[in-house]
C-alpha positions in Angstrom: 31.5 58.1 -15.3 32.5 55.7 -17.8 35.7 58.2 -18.8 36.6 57.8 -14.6 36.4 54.3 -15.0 38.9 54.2 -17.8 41.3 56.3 -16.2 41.6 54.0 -13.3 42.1 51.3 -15.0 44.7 52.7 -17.7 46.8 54.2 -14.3 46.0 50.7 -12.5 47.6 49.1 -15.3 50.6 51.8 -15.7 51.9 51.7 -12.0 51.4 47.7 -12.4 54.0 48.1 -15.8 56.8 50.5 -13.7 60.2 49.3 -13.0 60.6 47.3 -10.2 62.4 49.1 -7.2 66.4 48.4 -7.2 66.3 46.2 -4.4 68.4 46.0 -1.3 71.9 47.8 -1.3 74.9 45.8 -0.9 76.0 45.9 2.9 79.4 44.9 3.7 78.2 41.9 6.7 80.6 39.7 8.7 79.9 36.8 10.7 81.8 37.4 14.0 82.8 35.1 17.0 82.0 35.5 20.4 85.9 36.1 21.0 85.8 38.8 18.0 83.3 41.0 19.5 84.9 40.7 22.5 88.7 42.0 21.2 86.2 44.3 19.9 85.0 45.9 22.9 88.9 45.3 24.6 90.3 47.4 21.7 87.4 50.7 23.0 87.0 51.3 18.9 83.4 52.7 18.9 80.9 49.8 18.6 77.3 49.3 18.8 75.4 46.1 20.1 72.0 45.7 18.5 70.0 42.7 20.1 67.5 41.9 17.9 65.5 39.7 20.0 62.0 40.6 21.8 61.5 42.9 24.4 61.0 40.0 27.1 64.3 38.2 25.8 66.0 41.2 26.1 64.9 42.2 29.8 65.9 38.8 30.8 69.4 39.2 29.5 71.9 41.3 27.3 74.7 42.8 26.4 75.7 46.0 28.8 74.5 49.3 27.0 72.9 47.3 23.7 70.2 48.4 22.1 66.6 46.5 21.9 65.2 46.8 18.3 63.6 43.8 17.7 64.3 42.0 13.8 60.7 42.7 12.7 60.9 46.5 13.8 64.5 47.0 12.6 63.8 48.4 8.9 61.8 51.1 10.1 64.0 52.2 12.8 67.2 52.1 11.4 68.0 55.8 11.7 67.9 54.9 15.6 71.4 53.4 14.6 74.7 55.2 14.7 77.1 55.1 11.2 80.0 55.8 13.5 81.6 52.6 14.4 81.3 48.6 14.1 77.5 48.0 14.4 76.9 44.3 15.6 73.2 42.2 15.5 72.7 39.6 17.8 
């Protein structure tokens, strides 16, 4: 019992000394107008509207064809997202 007990602690106290994950990668972001996302959707170049406000928020208004993914749910379902295209959070 006393050998368990050391182990745990000695691999408690390994994971505690690993390297720290790398972080965040770098994502290209621009801050955009109102009157740039609109030449935006003039110009038909693929884009993608993310509104990232609650559900209720959403319902009561939003961008035609945007998606609803809420800010506190959008790091787990970013593979909903398409690559393709200018993707822009509001």
């Amino acid at each position: 019992m006393k050998r368990l007990v050391t182990t745990l602690l000695l691999a408690s106290a390994m994971a505690w000394a690993a390297p720290a994950p790398a972080g965040n990668p770098e994502v290209p972001e621009k801050f955009i107008s109102v009157d740039e996302a609109k030449a935006l959707l003039d110009s038909r170049r693929p884009i993608t509207f993310i509104d990232v406000r609650e559900e209720a928020q959403y319902d009561d208004r939003h961008i035609k064809d945007a998606i609803n993914i809420p800010l506190g749910t959008l790091p787990a379902r970013l593979d909903e997202i398409s690559r393709t295209g200018f993707i822009v959070l509001y």
